[in-house]
VOVEXTI-164051 format. One line per 10 residues: number of its first residue (from 1); their letters; for each residue x, y, z of N, C-alpha, C. Coordinates in steps of 0.05 Angstrom, whole numbers. Atoms other than C-alpha are relative to their C-alpha. Layout:
// VOVEXTI-164051
NUM = A = X:Y:Z:X:Y:Z:X:Y:Z; ...
***
This chain:
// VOVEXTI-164051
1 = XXXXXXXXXX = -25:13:7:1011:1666:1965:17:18:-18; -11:-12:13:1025:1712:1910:18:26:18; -15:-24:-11:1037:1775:1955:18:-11:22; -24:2:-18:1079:1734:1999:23:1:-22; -19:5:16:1118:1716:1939:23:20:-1; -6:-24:9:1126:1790:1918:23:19:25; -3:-16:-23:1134:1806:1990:40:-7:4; -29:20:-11:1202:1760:1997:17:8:-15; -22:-11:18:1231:1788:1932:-1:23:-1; -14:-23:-7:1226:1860:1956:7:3:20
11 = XXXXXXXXXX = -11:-2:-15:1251:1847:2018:34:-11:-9; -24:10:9:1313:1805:1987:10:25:-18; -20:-23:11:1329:1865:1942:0:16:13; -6:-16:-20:1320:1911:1999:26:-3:19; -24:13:-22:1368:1876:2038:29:-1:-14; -29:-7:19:1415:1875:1975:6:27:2; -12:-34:7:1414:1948:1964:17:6:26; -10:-6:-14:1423:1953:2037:31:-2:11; -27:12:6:1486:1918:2034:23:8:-9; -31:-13:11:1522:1951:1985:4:29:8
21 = XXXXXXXXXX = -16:-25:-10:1510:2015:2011:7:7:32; -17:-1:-20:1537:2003:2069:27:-8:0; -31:2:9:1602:1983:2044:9:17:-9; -10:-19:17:1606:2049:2015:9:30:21; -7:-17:-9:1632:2114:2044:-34:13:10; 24:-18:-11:1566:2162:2084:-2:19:-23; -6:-30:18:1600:2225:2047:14:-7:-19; -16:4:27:1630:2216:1980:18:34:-6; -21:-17:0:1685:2272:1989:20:-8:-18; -16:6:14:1742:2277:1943:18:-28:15
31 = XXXXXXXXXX = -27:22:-21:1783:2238:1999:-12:-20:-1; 17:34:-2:1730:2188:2006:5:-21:-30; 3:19:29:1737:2179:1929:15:-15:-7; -20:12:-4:1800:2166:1929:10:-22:13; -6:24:-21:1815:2124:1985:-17:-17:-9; 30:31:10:1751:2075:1964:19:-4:-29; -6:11:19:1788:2074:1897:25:-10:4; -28:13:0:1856:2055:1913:-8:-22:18; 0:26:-8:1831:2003:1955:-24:-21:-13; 3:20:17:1780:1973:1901:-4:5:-22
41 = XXXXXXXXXX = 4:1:28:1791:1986:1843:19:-26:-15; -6:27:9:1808:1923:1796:26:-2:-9; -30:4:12:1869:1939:1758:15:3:28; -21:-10:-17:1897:1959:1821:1:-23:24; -6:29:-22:1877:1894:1869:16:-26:-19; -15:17:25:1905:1857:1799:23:9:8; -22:-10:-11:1967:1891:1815:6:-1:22; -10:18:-27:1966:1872:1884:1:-32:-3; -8:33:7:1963:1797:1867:29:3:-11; -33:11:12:2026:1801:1824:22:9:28
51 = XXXXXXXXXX = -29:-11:-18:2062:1836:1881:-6:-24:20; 3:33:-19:2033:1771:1923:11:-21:-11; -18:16:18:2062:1726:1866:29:-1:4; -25:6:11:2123:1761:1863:9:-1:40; -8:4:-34:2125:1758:1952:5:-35:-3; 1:23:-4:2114:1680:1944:27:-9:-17; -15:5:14:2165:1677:1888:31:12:22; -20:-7:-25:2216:1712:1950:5:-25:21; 2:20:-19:2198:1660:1991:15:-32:-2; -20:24:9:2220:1603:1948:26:12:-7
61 = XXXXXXXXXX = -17:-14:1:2280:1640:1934:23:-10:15; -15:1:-23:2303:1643:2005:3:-22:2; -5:22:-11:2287:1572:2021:18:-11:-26; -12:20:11:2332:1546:1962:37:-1:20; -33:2:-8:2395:1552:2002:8:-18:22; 2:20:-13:2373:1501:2045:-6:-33:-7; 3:28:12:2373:1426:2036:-25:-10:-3; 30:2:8:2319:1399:2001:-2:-37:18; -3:23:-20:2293:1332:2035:-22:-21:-18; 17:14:14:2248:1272:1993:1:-29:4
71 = XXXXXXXXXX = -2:28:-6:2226:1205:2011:-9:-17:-11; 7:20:13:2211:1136:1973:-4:-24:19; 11:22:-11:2172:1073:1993:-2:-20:-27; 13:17:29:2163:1019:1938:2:-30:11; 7:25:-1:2143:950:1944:-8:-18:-27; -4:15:25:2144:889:1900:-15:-23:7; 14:21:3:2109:826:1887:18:-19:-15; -19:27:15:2143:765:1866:-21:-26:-10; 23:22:17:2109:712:1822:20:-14:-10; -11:22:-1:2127:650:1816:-21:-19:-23
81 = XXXXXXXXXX = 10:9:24:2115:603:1754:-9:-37:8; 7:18:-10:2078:537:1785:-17:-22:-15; 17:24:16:2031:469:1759:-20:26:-9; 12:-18:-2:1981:528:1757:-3:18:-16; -4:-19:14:2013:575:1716:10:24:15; -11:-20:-5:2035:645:1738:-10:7:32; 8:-3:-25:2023:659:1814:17:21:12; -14:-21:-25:2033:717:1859:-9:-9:22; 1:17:-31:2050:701:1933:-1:27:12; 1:-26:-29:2037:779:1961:19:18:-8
91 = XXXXXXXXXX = -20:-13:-13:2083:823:1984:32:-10:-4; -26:15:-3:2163:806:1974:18:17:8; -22:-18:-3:2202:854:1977:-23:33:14; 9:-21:-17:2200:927:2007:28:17:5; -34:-15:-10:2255:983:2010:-20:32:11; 7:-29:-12:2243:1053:2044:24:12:6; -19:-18:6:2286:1113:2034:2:36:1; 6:-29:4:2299:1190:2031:26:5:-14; -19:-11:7:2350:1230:2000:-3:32:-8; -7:-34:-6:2374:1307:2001:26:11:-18
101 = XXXXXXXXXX = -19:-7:13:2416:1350:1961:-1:29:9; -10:-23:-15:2452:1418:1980:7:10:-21; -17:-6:13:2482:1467:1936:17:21:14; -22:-10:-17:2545:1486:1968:19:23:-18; -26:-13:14:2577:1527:1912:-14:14:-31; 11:-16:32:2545:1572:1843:7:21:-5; -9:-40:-4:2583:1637:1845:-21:14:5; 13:-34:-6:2534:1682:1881:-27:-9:-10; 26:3:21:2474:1649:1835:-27:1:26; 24:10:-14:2429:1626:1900:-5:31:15
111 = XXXXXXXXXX = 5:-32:-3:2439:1700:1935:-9:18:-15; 11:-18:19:2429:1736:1876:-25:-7:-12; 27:-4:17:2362:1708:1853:-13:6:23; 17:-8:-23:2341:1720:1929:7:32:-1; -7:-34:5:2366:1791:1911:-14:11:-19; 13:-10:19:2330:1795:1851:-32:0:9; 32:6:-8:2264:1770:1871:-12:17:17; 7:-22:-18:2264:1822:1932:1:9:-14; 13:-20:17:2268:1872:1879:-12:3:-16; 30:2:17:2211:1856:1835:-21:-13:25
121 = XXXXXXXXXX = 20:-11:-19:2171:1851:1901:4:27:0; 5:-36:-7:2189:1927:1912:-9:11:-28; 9:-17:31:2177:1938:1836:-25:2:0; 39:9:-1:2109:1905:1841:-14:29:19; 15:-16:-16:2092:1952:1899:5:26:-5; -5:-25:14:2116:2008:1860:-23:12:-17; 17:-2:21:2069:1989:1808:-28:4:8; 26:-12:-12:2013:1997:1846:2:24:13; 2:-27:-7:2031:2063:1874:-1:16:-20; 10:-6:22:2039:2082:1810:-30:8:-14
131 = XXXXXXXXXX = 32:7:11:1970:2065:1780:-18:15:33; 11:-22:-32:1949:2099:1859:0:28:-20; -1:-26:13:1973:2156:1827:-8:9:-26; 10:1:27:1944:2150:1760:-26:4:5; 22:-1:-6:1873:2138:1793:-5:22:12; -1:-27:-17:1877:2200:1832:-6:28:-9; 6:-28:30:1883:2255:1780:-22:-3:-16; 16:5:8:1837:2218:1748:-31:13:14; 29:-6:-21:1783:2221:1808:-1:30:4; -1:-28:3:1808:2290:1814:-9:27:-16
141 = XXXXXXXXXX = 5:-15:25:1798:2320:1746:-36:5:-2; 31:14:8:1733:2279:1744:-25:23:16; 13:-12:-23:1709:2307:1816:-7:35:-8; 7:-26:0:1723:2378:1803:-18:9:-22; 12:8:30:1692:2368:1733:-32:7:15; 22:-8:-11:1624:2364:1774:-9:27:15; 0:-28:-17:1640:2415:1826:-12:24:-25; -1:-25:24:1649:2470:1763:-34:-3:-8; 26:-2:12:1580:2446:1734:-23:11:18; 23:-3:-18:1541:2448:1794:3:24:9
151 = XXXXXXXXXX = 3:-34:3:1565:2523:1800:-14:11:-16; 8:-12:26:1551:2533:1726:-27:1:12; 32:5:-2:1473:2509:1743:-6:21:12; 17:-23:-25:1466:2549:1811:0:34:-23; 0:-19:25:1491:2606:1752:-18:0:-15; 7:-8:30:1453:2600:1697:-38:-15:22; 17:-5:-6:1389:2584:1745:-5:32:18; -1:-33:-8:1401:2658:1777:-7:12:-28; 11:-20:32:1392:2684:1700:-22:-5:1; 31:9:2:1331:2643:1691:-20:14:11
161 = XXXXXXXXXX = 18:-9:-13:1306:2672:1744:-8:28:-6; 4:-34:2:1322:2743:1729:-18:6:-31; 10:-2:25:1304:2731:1654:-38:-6:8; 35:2:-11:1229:2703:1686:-10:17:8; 10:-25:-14:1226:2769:1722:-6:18:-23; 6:-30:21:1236:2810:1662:-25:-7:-17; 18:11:15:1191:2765:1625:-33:9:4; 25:-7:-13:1130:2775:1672:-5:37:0; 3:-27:1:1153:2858:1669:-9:10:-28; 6:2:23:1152:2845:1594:-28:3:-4
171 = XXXXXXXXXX = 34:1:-4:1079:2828:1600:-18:7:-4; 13:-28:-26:1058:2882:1642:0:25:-34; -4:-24:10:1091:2927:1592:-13:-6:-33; 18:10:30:1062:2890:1520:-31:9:5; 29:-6:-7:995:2894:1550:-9:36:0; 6:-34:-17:995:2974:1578:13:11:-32; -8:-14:26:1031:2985:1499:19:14:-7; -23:-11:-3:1098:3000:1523:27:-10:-21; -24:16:15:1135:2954:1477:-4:-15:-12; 6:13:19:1127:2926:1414:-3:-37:-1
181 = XXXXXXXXXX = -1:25:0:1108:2851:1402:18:-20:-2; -27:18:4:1180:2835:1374:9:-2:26; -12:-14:-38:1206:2867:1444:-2:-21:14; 14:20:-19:1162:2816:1477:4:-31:-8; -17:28:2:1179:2753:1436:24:-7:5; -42:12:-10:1257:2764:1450:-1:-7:25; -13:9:-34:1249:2769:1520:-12:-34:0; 9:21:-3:1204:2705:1514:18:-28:-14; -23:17:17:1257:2672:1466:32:-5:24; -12:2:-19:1304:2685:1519:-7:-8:25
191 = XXXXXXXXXX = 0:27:-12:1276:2653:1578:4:-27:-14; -3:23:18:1273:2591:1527:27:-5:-11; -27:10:10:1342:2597:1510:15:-5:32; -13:-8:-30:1359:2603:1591:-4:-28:4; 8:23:-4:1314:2544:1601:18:-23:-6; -11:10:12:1354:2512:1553:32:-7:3; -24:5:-13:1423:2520:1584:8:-7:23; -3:22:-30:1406:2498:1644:-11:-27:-1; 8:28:-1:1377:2437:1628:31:-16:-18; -27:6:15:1441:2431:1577:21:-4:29
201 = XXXXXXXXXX = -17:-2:-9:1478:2443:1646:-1:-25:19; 13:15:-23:1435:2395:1683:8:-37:-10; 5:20:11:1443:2337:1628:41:-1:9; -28:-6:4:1532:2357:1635:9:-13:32; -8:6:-30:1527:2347:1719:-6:-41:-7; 1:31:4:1492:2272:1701:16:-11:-11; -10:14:18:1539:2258:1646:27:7:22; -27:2:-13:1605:2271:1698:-8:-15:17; -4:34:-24:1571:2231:1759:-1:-14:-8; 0:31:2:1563:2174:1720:33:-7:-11
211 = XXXXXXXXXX = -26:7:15:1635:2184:1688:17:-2:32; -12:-4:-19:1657:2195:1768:-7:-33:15; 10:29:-13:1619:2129:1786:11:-25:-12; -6:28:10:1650:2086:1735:25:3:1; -26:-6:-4:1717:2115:1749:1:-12:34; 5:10:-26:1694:2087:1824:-4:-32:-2; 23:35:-1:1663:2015:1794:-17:1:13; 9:9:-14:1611:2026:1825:-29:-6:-14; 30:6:14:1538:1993:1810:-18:26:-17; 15:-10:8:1493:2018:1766:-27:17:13
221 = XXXXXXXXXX = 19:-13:-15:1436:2018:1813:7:26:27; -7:-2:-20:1478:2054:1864:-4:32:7; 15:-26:1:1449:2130:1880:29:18:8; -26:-7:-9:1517:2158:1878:1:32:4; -2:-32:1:1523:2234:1896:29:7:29; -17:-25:-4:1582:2281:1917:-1:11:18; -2:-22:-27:1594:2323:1986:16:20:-8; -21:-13:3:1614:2386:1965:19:15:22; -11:-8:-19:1673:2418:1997:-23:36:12; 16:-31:3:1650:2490:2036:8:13:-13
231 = XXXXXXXXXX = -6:-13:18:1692:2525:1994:27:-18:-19; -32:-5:16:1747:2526:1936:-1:24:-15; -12:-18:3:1787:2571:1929:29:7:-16; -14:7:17:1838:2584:1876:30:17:19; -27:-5:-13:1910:2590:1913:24:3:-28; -17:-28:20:1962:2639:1871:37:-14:0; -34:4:-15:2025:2613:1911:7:-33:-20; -11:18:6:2064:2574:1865:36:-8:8; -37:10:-9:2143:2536:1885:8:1:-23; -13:6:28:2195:2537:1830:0:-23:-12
241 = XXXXXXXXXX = 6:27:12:2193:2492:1784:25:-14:3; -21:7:0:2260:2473:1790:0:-29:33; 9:13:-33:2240:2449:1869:-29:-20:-7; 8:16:5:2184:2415:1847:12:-30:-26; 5:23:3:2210:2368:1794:25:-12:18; -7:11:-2:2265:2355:1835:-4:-23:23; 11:19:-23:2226:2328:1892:-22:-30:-16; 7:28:24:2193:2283:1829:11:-23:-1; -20:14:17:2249:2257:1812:9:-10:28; -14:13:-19:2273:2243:1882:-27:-27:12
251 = XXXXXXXXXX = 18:20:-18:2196:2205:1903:-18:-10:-20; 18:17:17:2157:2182:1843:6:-19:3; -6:33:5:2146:2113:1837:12:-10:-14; -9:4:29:2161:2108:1769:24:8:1; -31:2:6:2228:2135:1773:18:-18:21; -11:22:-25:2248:2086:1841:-5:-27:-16; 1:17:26:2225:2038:1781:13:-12:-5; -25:-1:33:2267:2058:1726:29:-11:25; -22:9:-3:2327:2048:1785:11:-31:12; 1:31:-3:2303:1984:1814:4:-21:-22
261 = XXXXXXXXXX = -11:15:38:2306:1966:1737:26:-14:-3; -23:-6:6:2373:1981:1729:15:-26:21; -23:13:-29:2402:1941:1804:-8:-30:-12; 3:26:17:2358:1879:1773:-2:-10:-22; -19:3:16:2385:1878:1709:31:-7:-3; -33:18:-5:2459:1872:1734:-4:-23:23; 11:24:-15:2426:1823:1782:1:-27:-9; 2:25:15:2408:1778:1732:20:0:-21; -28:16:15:2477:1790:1692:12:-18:19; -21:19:-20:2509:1760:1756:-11:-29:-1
271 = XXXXXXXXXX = 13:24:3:2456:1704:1752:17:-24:-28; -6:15:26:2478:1693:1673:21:-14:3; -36:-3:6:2550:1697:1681:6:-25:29; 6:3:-15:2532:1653:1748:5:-38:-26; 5:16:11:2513:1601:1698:18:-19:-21; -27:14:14:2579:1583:1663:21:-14:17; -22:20:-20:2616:1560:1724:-6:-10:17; 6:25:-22:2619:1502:1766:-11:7:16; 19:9:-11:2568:1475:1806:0:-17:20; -12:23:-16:2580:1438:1873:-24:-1:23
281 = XXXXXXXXXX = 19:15:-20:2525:1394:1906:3:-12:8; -9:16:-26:2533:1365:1976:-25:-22:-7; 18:13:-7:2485:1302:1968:1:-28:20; -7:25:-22:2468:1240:2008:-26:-7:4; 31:13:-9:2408:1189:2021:2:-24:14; -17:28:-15:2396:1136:2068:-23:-19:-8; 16:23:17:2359:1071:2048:-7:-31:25; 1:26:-12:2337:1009:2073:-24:-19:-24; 16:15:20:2299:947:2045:-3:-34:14; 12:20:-11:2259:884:2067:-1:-25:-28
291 = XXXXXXXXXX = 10:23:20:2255:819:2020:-5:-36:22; 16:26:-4:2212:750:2040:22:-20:-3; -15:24:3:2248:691:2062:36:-1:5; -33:-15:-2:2320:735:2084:1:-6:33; -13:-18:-28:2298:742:2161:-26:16:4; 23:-11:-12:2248:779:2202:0:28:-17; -2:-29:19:2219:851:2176:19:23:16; -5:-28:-9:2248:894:2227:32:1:4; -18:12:-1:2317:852:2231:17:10:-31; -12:-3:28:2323:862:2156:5:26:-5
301 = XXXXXXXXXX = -1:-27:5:2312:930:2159:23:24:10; -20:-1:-7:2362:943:2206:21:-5:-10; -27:11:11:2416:906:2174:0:12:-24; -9:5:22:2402:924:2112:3:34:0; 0:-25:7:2414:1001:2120:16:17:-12; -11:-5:20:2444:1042:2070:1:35:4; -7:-35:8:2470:1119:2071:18:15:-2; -26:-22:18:2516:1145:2022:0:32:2; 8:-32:5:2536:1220:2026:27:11:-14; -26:-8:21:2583:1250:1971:-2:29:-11
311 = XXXXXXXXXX = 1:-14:22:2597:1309:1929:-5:0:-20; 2:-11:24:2573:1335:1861:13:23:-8; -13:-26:12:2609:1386:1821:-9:-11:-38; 12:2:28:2578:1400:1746:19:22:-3; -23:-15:19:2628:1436:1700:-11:5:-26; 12:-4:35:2595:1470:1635:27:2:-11; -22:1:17:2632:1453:1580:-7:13:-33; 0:-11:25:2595:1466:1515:-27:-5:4; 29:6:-13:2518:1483:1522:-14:20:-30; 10:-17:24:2504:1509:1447:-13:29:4
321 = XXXXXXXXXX = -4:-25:-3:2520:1583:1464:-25:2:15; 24:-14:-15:2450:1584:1508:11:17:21; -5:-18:-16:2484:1611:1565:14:18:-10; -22:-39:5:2538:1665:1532:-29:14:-14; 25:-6:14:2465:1672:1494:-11:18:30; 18:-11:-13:2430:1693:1563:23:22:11; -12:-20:-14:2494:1732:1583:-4:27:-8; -2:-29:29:2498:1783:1523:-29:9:7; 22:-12:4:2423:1785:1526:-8:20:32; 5:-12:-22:2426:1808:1598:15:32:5
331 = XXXXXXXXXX = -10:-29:4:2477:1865:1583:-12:13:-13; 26:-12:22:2427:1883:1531:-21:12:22; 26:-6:-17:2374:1889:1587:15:25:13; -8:-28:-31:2415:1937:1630:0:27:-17; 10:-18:12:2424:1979:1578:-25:9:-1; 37:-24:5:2348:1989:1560:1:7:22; 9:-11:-24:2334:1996:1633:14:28:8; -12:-31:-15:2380:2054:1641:-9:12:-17; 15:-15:20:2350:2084:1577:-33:2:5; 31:-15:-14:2275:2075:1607:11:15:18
341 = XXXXXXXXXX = -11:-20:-23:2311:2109:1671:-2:20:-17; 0:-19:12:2329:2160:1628:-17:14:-15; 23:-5:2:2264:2165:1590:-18:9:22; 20:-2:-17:2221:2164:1650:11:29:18; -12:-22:-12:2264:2223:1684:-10:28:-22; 3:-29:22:2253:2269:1618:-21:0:-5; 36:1:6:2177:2246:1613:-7:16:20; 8:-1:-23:2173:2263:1684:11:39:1; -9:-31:0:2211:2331:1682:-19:20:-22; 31:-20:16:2162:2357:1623:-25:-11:3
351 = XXXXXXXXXX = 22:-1:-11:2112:2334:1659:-13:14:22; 0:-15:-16:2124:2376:1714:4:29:-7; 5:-24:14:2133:2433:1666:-22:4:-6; 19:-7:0:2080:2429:1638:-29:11:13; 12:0:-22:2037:2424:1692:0:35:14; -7:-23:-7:2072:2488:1719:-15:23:-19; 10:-23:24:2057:2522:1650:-27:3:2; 28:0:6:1984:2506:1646:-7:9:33; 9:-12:-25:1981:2526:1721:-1:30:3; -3:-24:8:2004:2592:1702:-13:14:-11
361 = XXXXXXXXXX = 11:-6:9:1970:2599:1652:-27:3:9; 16:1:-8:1915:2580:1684:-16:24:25; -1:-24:-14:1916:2631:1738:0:32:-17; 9:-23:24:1921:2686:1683:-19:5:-7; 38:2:15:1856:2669:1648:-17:9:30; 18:2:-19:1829:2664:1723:-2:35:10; -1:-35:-11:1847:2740:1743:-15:12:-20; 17:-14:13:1819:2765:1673:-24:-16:-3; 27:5:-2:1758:2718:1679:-10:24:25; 12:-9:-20:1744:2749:1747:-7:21:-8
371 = XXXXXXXXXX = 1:-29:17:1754:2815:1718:-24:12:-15; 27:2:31:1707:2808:1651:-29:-10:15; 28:4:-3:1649:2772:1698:-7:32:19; -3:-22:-18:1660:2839:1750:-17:20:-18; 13:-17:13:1642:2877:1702:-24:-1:-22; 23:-3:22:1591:2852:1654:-16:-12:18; 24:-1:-22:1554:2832:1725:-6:22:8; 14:-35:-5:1557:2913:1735:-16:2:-29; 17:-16:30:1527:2927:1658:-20:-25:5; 34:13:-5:1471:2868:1667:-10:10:20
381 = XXXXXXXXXX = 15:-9:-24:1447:2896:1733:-4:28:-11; 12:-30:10:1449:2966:1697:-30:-3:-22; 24:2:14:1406:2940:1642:-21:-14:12; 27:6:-5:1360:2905:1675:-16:17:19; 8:-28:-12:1357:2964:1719:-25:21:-16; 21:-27:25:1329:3008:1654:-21:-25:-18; 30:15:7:1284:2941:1635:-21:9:20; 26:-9:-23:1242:2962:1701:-8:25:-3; 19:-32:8:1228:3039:1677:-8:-2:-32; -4:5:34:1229:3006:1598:10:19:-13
391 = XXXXXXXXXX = -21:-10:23:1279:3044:1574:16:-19:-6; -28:20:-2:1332:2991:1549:-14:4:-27; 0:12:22:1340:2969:1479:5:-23:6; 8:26:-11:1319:2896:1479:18:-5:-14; -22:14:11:1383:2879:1426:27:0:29; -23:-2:-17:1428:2909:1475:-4:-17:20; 10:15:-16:1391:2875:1527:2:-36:0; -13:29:16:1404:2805:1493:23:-1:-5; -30:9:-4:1477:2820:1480:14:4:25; -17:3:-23:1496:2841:1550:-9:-34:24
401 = XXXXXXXXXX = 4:37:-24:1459:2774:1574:19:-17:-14; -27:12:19:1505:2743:1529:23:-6:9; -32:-6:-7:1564:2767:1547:-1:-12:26; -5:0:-34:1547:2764:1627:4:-32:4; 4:35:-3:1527:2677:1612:33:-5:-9; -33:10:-7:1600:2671:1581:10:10:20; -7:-7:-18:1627:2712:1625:8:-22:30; 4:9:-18:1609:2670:1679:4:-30:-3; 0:22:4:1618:2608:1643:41:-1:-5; -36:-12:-3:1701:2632:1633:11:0:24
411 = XXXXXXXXXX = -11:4:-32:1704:2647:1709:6:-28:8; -13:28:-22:1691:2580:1731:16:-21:-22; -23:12:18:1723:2549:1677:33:8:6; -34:-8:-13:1789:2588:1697:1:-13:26; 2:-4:-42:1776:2584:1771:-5:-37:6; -4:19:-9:1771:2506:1775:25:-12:-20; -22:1:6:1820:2492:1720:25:9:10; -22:-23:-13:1864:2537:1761:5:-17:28; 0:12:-22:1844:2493:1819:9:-29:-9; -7:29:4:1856:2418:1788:29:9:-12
421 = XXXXXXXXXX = -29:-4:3:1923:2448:1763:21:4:21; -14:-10:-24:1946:2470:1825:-2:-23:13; 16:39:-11:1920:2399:1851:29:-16:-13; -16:23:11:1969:2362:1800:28:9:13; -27:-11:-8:2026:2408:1806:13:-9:31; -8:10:-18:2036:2389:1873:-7:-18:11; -3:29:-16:2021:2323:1881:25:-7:-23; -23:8:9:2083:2320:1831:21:-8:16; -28:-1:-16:2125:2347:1886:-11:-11:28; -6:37:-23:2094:2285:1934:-20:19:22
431 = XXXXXX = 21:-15:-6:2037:2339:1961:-29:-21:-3; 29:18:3:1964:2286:1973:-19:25:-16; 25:-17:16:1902:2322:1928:-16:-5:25; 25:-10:-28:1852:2348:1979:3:36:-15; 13:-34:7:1804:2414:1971:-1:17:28; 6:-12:-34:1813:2435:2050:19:26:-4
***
């Protein structure tokens, strides 16, 4: 009984796991990362609801320009005061009715909030391209973040190895009396310090997939790993900057925003200013009504039918300054909105500088990384060259391993910084992030 028990609740979590990872991408590619995150990530399905809010809020909008329609039934009881005392005899009465009202006349008010409303739907869906684009760089930064380490490792396990080789020549040569005991603890201090930076490199790859997984939401238990591309390669060719921000400035979200801002801001002055002058409603309802002791029910109902249809017109006269209150405050609004416009254009323009700069820069460092590992990968292969006849000095021998581990830790440091820069820079100017 027991091992059925056991049996039923590792097949039920079997069947869970199996579940979620099949909802999940095969290959976890940068593209895969992306795409899986723009379609679940939370802030960003939150931000599709409001743009569903503000679609339904379109909807009522449109339909106010049409006549509204509402119907009434009510019935009555009549009581009568008898030897008895108070008596109800039922049913007595009975009326049934509808009535409708139109608004035939608001200066512009019923168009313009169906004008406004369409554009805080497009805002909404702005705002989620937006935050698309926020998650992206993110997954980006994050991704290549791994890539770089998992070089560093395959690196700094190539030393290991070579430092293990000399270690075992070390040995050879302590034993036969070639080289003093200090000689022989450095090299042995040095595997141990090798050891030590690769497990340092090893603890750096875990600590980005899990920062890449929770930048994904995805479960805890969930065995998340990375496809790397076959190569990256650091591309040199940069566009002027001038051409990139202006293709920013013509397709960001954020600045189609700042001008959607601006059109529904004088939107809703027309609304305000909408709100001080007459008001003309077409209405009209039709009626009927049954009472006990008049005549049959369907006779009465007939005769007794009723449907007035008239005009309304409302005239503001004095509304304790609320509306000149919402007018002023709405000229107020247009202003800020053209001042975020204007903010968001000069955020956006040194953001595209910058970008440029640090891409530049970035490429710099990457030519003299290449350079500096070129060559202190020729002087380690020399000295470990003269460790195999034991000539070397074991200090020198320790500072050119030195040099060669930064060295090599500078390259890829340039050389993917060089690569996630070149990544942003042109998804400024409306370019998708991909390593192909």
């Amino acid at each position: 009984m027991k091992r059925k028990f056991f049996f039923l609740i590792f097949l039920s979590i079997t069947l869970e796991i199996f579940a979620q990872a099949s909802q999940y991408p095969t290959a976890w590619t940068l593209e895969n990362c992306i795409n899986y995150a723009k379609e679940n990530n939370i802030s960003i399905n939150s931000l599709r609801l409001s743009k569903s809010a503000s679609e339904q809020d379109l909807l009522q909008a449109k339909d106010a320009k049409y006549p509204n329609l509402n119907g009434t039934v009510s019935q009555g009881l009549f009581a009568l005061n008898g030897n008895n005392g108070l008596n109800l005899n039922g049913v007595q009465s009975q009326s049934v009715g509808a009535n409708s009202s139109m608004t035939l006349y608001h200066a512009g008010y019923i168009r313009n909030n169906e004008f406004s409303k369409n554009l805080q739907v497009q805002m909404a869906d702005l705002s989620v391209q937006e935050a698309e684009n926020n998650i992206t760089l993110s997954i980006a930064q994050a991704f290549l973040n791994i890539l770089m380490v998992q070089e560093n490792i395959i690196s700094l396990e190539n030393i290991l190895k070579t430092t293990q080789t000399q270690l075992k020549q070390g040995d050879q040569f302590y034993k036969a009396g070639n080289i003093s005991k200090l000689n022989y603890l450095q090299i042995q201090a040095q595997v141990a310090q090798d050891e030590y930076n690769l497990t340092a490199a090893q603890n750096n790859l875990r600590s980005g997939t899990v920062n890449l997984k929770q930048l994904l939401q995805l479960p805890s238990s969930y065995d998340f790993q990375i496809m790397k591309p076959d190569t990256v390669t650091v591309e040199d060719h940069l566009n002027p900057l001038s051409d990139a921000q202006n293709l920013a400035q013509n397709q960001r979200p954020e600045v189609k925003y700042g001008e959607l801002n601006i059109e529904n801001s004088n939107t809703n002055l027309k609304m305000a200013q909408a709100s001080i002058q007459p008001t003309l409603n077409l209405t009209g309802n039709i009626s009927t009504n049954y009472s006990n002791g008049n005549g049959t029910y369907f006779n009465q109902l007939g005769n007794n039918f009723y449907m007035p249809v008239g005009l309304s017109l409302g005239i503001p006269i004095y509304n304790n300054r609320i509306y000149k209150t919402e007018i002023e405050k709405s000229k107020i609004a247009i202003e800020q909105a053209n001042l975020d416009l204007q903010n968001i254009k000069t955020v956006l323009n040194q953001q595209v500088e910058q970008s440029y700069i640090n891409l530049q820069n970035a490429l710099s460092q990457y030519d003299s990384a290449l350079k500096q590992m070129d060559i202190n990968q020729k002087s380690y292969d020399i000295v470990n060259a003269q460790m195999k006849i034991g000539s070397i000095d074991y200090v020198q021998l320790q500072q050119q391993r030195l040099l060669y581990i930064q060295s090599v830790q500078n390259y890829l440091q340039a050389k993917y910084t060089s690569v996630l820069n070149k990544q942003i820079y042109d998804f400024y100017a409306g370019n998708p992030i991909n390593l192909k």
